[in-house]
C-alpha positions as CSV (number, residue, x, y, z in Angstrom):
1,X,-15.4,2.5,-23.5
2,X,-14.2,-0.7,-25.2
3,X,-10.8,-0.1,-23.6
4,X,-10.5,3.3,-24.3
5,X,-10.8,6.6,-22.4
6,X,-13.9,8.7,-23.4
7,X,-14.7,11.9,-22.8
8,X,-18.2,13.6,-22.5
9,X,-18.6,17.6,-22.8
10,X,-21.4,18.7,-20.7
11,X,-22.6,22.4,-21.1
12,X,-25.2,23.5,-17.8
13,X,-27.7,26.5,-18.3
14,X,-27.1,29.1,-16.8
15,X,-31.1,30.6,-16.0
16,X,-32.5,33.4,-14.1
17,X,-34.8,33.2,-11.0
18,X,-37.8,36.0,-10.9
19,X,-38.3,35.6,-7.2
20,X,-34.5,36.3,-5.9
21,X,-33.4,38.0,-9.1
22,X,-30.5,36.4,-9.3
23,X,-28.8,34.3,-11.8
24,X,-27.7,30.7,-11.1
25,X,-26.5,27.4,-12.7
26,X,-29.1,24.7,-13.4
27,X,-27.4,21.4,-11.6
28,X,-25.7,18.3,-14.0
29,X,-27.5,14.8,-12.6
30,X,-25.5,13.0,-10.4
31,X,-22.9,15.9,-10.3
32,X,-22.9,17.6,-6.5
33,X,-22.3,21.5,-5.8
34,X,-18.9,22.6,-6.8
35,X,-17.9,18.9,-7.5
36,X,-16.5,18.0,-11.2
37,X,-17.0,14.5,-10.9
38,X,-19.9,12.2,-10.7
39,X,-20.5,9.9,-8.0
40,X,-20.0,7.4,-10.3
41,X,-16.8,8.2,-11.4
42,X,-15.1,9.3,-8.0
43,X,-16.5,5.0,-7.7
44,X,-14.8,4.4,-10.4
45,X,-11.5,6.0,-9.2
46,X,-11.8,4.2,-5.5
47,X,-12.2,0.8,-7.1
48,X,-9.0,2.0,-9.2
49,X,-7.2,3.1,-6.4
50,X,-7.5,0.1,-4.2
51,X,-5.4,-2.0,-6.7
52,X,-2.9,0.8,-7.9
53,X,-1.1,3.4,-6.7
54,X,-1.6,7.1,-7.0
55,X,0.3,8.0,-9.5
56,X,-0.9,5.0,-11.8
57,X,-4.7,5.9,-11.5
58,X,-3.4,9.7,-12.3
59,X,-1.9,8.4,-15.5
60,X,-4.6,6.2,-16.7
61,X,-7.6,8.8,-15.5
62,X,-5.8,12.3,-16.0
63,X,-6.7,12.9,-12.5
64,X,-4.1,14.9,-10.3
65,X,-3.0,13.3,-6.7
66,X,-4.8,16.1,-4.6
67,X,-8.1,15.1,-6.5
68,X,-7.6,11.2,-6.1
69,X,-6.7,12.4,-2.5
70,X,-9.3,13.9,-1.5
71,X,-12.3,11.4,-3.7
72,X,-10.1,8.6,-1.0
73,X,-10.5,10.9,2.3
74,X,-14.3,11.3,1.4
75,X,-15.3,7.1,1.2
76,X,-13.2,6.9,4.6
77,X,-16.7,6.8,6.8
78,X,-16.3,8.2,10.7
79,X,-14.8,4.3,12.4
80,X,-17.3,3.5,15.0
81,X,-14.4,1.6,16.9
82,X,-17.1,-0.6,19.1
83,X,-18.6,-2.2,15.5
84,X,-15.1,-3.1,14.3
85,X,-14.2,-4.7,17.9
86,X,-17.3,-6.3,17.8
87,X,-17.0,-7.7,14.3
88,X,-14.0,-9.6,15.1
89,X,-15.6,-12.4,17.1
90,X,-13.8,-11.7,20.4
91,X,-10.4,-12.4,18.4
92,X,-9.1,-9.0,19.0
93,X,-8.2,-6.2,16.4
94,X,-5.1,-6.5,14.2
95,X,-4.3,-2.9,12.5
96,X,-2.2,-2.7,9.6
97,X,0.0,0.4,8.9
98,X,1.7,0.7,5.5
99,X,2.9,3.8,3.4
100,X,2.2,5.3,0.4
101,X,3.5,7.7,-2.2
102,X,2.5,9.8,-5.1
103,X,6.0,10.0,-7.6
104,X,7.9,9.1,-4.4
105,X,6.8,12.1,-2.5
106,X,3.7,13.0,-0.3
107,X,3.9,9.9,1.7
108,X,0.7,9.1,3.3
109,X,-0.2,6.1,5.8
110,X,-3.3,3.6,5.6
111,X,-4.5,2.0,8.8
112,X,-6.4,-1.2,8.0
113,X,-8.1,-4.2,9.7
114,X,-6.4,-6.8,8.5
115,X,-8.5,-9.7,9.5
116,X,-11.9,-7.7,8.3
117,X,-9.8,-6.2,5.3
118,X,-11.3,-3.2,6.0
119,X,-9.8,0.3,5.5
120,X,-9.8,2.6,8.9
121,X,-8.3,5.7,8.0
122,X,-6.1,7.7,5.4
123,X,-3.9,9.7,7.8
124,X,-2.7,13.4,6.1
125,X,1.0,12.4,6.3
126,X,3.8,9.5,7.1
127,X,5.1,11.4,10.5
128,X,5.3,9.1,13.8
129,X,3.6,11.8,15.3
130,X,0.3,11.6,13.5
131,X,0.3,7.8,13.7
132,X,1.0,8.0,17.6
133,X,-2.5,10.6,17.6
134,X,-4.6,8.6,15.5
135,X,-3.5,5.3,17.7
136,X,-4.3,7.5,21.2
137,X,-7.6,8.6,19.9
138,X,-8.9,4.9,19.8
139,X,-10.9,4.3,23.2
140,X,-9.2,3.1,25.6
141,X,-11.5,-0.3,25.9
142,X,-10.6,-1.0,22.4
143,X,-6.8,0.1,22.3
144,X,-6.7,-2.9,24.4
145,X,-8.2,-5.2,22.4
146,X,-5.4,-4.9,19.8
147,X,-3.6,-8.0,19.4
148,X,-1.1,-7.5,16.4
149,X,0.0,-4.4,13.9
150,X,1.6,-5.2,11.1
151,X,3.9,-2.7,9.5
152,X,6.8,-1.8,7.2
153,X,10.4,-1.8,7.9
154,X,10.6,1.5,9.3
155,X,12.0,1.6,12.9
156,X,10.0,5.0,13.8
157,X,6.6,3.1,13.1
158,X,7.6,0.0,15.5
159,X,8.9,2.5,18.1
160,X,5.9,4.2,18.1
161,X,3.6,1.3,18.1
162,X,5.1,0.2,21.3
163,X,4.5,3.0,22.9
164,X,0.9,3.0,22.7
165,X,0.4,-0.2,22.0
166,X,2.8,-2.1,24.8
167,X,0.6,-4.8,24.7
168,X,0.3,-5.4,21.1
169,X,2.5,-7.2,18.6
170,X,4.3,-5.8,16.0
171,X,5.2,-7.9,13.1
172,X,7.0,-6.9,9.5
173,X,4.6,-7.7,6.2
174,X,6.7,-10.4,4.2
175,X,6.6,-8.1,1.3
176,X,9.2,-5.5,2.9
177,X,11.2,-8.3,3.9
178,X,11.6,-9.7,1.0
179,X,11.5,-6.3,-1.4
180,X,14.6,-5.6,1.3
181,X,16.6,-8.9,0.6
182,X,16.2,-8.8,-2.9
183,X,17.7,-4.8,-2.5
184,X,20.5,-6.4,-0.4
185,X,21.2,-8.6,-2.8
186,X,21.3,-6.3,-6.0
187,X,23.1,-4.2,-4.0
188,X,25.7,-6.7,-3.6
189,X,26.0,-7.7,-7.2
190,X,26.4,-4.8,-8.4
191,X,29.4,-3.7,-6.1
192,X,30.8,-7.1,-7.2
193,X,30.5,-5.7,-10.7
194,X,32.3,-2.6,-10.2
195,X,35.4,-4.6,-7.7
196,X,35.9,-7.1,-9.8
197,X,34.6,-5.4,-13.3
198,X,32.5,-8.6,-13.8
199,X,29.1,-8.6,-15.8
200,X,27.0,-10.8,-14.0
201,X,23.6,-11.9,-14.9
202,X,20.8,-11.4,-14.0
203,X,20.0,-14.8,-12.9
204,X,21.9,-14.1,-9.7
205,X,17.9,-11.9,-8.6
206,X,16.0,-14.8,-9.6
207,X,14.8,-17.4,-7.4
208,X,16.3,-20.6,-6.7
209,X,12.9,-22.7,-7.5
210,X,12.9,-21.1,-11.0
211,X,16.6,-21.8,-12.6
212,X,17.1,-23.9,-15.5
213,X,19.6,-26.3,-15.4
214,X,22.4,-24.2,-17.7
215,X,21.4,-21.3,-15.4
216,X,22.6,-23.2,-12.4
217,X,26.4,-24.1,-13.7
218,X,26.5,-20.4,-14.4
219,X,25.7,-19.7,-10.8
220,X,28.0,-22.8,-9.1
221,X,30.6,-21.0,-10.8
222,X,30.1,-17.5,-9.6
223,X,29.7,-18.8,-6.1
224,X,33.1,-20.4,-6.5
225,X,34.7,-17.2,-7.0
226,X,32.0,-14.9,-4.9
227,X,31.5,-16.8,-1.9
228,X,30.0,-13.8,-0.2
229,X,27.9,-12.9,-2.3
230,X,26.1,-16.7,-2.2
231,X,25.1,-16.0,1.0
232,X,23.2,-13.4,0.1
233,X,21.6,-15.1,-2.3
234,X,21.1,-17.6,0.4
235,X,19.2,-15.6,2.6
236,X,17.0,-14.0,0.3
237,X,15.5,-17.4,-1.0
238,X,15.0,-18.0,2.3
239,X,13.4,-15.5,3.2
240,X,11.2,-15.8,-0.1
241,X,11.3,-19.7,0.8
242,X,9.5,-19.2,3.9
243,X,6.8,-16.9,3.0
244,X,5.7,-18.8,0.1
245,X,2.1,-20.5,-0.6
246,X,2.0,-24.2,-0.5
247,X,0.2,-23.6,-4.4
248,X,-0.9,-20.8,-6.7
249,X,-4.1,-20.8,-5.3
250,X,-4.0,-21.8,-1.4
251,X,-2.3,-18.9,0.4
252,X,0.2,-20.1,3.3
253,X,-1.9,-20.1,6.9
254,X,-0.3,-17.6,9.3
């Protein structure tokens, strides 16, 4: 409320029922059996959820991973795979397959429709072998309707993908490929660093597009002496280069 986290104690009656002669709990509104959140609140955390990770919502709610887990694993509806391949216009389905954590640990993997943004499944775990189940429990009339996956970085995903999907193409989210250049590249300077005992700046991570003039000398010179390590630099603005939108507001067309 107003920016602040509020907290409401609700105390249920406990009455007595002549009929069975038993004594039961008198239901909260909006509150299912056994649940401890209303269905307005577990909204409330899904909304949260699909802009931040796990263990943000955790720290900003108080809620534990298991109970954001499971509030995520009961909006995922049964797919009726014939709707989504018939929402797409006769363009085909492209999945998307990306990871994600809770505090670095108890990786999980989100199958999406990317053109229909439109989540598919939570699957329990990051194995190849669960993805390579879900992927052969699509119908066979739509597995083959599949045009494109896009995924991570990781090579078991894209091995896997191939398997079942021969006929689909896989293709790397320009996130990972740049988050991995701009790893490369810090990886690099500091090495550099601890060779040469240099301090350099951190205007070496930046981008190209966005050094100031007196930033620029400072780099001409370090290339001078680290040659090697321009060419990472190199790389990773053009990798960054080539993913770009053309403004702010008009993403770039695929």
């Amino acid at each position: 409320m107003v920016g602040r986290r509020v907290e409401l104690l609700a105390r249920s009656s406990r009455l007595w029922c002549p009929e069975c002669a038993k004594a039961f709990t008198a239901p909260l509104p909006q509150i299912g059996k056994w649940q401890r959140r209303t269905e307005p609140g577990e909204l409330y955390l899904r909304q949260e959820l699909q802009t931040q990770s796990f263990g943000t919502v955790s720290r900003k709610t108080g809620v534990g991973y298991w109970a954001l887990r499971r509030v995520l694993e009961r909006s995922v509806e049964p797919i009726c795979w014939e709707q989504v391949l018939e929402q797409s216009g006769g363009a085909g389905l492209r999945l998307g397959v990306d990871e994600h954590s809770f505090r670095h640990q108890d990786m999980v993997i989100t199958v999406t429709e990317v053109a229909q943004h439109r989540v598919l499944s939570l699957l329990p775990d990051d194995r190849c072998r669960t993805l390579e189940a879900f992927l052969m429990g699509i119908p066979s009339q739509v597995r083959e309707q599949i045009r494109e996956v896009c995924i991570d970085m990781k090579e078991g995903f894209r091995k896997s993908i191939q398997r079942c999907l021969p006929q689909a193409k896989v293709v790397v989210d320009p996130f990972h490929v740049i988050q991995d250049a701009n790893n490369r590249l810090d990886e690099a300077r500091q090495l550099e660093q601890q060779l040469r005992r240099l301090t350099l700046k951190k205007a070496i991570s930046g981008r190209s597009g966005a050094v100031v003039p007196r930033q620029r000398d400072y780099l001409d010179t370090v290339w001078t002496r680290l040659p090697q390590l321009r060419q990472y630099y190199l790389i990773r603005n053009g990798c960054a280069n080539s993913t770009a939108a053309p403004t702010a507001r008009r993403p770039k067309p695929s």
